[in-house]
N, C-alpha and C positions, 0 to 999 in steps of 0.2 A: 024620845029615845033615839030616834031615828038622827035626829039631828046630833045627836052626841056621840055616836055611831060615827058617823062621818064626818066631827070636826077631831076625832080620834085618830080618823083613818091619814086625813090631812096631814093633821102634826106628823104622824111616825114618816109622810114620804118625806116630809122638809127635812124632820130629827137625822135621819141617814146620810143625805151628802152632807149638810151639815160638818158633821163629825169625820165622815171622811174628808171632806176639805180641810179640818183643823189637821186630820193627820199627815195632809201633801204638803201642807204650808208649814209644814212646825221645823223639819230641817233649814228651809230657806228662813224662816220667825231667826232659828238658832243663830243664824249667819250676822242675818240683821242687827242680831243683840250684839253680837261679837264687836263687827264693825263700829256699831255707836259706842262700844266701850271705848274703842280707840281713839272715836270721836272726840268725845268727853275727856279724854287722856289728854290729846294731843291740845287739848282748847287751852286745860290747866297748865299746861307745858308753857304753851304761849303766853297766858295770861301772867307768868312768872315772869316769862323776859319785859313782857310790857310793862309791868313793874318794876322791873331792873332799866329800862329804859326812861320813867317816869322819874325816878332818883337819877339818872344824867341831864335828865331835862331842867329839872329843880335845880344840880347843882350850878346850870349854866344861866340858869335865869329865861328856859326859853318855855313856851307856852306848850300845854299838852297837845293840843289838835297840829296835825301837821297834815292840812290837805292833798297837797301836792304828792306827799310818800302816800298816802290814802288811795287816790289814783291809780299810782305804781305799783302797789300792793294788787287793787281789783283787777288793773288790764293783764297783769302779768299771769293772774290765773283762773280769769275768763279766758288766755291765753291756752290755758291748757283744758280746757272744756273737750271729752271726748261724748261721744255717741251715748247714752242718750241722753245727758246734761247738755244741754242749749249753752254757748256763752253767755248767754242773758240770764238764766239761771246760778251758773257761778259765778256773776256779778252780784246776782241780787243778795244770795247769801255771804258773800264778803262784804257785803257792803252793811249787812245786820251784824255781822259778828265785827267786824270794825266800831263800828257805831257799840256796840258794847264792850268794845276793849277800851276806846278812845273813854266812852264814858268811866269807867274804871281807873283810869292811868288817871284824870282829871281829880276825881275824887281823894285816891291817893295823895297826889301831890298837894292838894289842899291839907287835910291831917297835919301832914307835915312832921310825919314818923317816918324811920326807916324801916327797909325790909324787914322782918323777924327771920 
């Protein structure tokens, strides 16, 4: 008894910050979401024109990867890396979401449809 007594007493001191911590973090949670909506906005946004890019590439007969603009792309905004994103960090995230656009554009131009 004694023991359930105080694995009771346990849980309620954890149960309390707990819950007041969801309720400190839930404004800044709010933000978060907001921002990733924009995220995810602005990715579809892109992911459009590098489609619209993928159909100039096809029409000229050039190949989807273009390393050298891949490059120009990362340095330019590792370029703008402020406190507290490391330029290495906004490399390394251009450099996946590249690598997933490249792979997209590539795929499309294979199909061998146009936009819809």
């Amino acid at each position: 008894m004694r023991y359930v007594l105080l694995l009771c007493t346990a849980l309620s001191l954890f149960a309390q910050p707990s819950a007041d911590l969801a309720k400190a973090l839930n404004s800044s949670r709010q933000r978060i979401d907001s921002i990733d909506d924009q995220i995810v906005k602005l990715l579809n946004e892109r992911a459009q024109v590098v489609r619209e890019v993928g159909e100039i590439k096809k029409q000229y007969h050039a190949p989807a990867s273009a390393p050298g603009r891949e490059d120009q792309v990362v340095r330019r905004a590792a370029g703008q890396a402020q406190a507290p994103l490391a330029p290495t960090a906004i490399e390394a995230i251009f450099r996946v979401m590249l690598h997933e656009m490249s792979a997209m554009e590539a795929s499309e131009m294979q199909k061998g449809s146009k936009l819809p």
